[in-house]
C-alpha positions as CSV (number, residue, x, y, z in Angstrom):
1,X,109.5,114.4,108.2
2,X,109.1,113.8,104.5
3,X,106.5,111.3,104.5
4,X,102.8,110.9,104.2
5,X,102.9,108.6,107.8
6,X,104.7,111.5,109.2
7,X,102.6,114.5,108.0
8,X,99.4,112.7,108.7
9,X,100.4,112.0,112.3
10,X,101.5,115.1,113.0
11,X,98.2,116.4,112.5
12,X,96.5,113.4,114.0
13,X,98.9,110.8,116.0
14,X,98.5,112.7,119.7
15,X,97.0,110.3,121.8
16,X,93.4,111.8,122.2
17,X,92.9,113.2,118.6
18,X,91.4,109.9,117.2
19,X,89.3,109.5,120.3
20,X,87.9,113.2,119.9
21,X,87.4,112.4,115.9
22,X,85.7,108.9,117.0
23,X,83.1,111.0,119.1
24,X,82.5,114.0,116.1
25,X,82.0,111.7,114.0
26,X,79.4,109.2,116.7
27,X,77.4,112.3,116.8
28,X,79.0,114.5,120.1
29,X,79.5,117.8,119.1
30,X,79.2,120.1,121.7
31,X,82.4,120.2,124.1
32,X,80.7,119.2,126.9
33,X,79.3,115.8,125.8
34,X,83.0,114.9,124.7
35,X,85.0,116.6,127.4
36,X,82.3,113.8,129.9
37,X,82.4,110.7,127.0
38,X,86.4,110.9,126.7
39,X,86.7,111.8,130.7
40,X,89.4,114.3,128.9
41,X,90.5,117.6,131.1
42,X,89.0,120.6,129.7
43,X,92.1,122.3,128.9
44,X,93.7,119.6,126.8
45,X,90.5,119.1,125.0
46,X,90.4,122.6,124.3
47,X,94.0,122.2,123.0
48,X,93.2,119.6,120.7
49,X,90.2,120.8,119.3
50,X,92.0,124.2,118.0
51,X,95.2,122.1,116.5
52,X,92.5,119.8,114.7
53,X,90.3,123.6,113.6
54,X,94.0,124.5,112.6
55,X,94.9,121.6,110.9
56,X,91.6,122.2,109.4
57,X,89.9,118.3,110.1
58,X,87.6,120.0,112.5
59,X,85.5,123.1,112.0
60,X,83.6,125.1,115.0
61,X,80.2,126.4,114.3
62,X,78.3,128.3,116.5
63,X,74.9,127.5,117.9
64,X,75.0,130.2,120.6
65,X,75.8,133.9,121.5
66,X,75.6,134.6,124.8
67,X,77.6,132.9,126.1
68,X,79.5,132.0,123.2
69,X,79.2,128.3,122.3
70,X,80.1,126.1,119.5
71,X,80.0,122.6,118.3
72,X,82.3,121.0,116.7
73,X,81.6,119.1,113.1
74,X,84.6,116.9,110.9
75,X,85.3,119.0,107.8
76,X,86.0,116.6,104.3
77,X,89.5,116.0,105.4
78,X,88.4,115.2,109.1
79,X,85.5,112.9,107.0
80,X,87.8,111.5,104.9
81,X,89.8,109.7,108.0
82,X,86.9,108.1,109.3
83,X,87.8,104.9,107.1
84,X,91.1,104.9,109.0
85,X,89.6,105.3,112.5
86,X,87.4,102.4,111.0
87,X,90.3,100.5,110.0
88,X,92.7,100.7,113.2
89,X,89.6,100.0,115.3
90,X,89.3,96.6,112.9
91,X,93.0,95.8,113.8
92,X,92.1,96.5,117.6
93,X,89.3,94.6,117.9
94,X,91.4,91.4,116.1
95,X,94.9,92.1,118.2
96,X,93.8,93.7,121.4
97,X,89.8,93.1,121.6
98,X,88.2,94.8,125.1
99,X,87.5,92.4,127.8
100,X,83.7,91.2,126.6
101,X,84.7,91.4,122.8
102,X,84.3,94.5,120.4
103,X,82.8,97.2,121.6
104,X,80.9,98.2,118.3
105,X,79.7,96.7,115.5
106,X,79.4,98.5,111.8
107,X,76.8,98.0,110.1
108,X,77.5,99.4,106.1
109,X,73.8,101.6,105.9
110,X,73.2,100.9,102.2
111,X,73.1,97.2,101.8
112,X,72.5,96.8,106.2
113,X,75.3,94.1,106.3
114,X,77.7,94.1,109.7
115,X,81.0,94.2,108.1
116,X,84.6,94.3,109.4
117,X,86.8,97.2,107.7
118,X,89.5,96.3,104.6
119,X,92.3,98.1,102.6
120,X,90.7,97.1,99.3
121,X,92.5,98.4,95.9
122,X,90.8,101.3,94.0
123,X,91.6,99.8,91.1
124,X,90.5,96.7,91.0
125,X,88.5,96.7,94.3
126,X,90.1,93.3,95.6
127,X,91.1,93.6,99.3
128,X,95.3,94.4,99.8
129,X,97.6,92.5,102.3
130,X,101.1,94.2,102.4
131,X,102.0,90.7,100.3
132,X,100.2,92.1,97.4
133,X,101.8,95.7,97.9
134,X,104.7,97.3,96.0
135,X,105.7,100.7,96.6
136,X,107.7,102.9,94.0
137,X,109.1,106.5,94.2
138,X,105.8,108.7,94.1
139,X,106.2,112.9,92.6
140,X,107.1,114.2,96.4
141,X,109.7,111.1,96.7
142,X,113.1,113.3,98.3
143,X,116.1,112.5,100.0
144,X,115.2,113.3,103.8
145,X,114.1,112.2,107.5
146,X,111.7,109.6,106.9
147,X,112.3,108.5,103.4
148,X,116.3,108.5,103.2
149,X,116.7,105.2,102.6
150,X,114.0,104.4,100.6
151,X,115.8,107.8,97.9
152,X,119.1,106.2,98.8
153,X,117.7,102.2,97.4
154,X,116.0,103.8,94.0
155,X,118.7,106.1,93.6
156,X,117.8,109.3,94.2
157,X,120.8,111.6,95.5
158,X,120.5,114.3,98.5
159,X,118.9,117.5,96.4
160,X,118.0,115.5,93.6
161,X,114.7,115.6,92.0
162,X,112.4,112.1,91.4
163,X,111.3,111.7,88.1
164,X,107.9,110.2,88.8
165,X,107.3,108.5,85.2
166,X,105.6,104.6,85.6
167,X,109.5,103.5,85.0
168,X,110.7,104.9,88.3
169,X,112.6,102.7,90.4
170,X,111.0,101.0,93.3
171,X,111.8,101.7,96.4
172,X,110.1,98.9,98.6
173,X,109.7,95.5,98.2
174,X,106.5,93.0,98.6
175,X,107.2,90.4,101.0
176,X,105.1,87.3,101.2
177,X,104.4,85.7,104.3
């Protein structure tokens, strides 16, 4: 698939991964403690934990010989999807909240203020609704699976390459409403 969404949940859109990454980054590290939080079998766990060591989001460290046991510990990539466990757990607890309300609350350690997870601009740092959104042809854009019809719209032909320049075509629209 030719597309961020796509690559991203390759890597991460199997049912448990997030889970697993929600308890890394909580502070379980040792296979045991998440294989009994997640009530996961062993085996798929096992599974998981080597595509995410693959995929390189997870890294194994040893804290033991014999018998040989590691932990496991979120490398910068794992790290850098907290904000996205953060945010989806934001949309959860608004569209499908737990019986008895959200199950944690995030408390932001520098200024100690709960807060509720945004998509804010790195520009300008004002929050971003997909109403304020426009999406143009970025350097990877192509003609393939995932992103054929968005090449097709801005004109980019099967095998032809995108001329990322700021007056590239755009490819999506922003919708209001």
């Amino acid at each position: 698939m030719h597309c961020s969404i796509g690559q991203s949940l390759e890597r991460i859109g199997e049912w448990w991964t997030p889970l697993i990454m929600r308890d890394l980054h909580l502070g379980l590290h040792r296979f045991d403690d998440i294989a009994e939080n997640l009530g996961i079998s062993r085996n798929l766990l096992t599974r998981r934990l080597d595509a995410l060591v693959t995929d390189g989001i997870v890294e194994r460290r040893a804290y033991q010989e014999r018998p040989p046991r590691h932990e496991y510990h979120l490398t910068e990539a794992g790290r850098d999807l907290v904000p996205v466990l953060m945010a989806l757990m934001a949309w959860g607890d608004k569209w499908a909240t737990p019986e008895g309300g959200p199950p944690v609350r995030l408390v932001h350690r520098e200024c100690g203020a709960e807060f509720t997870p945004q998509v804010c601009c790195s520009g300008c740092g004002r929050p971003v609704s997909t109403a304020d959104v426009q999406a143009l042809p970025g350097p990877g854009a192509a003609y393939g699976p995932g992103t054929k019809v968005l090449a097709r719209r801005s004109g980019i032909a099967p095998g032809q390459d995108h001329d990322p320049s700021p007056s590239g075509r755009e490819i999506g629209h922003s919708h209001s409403g």
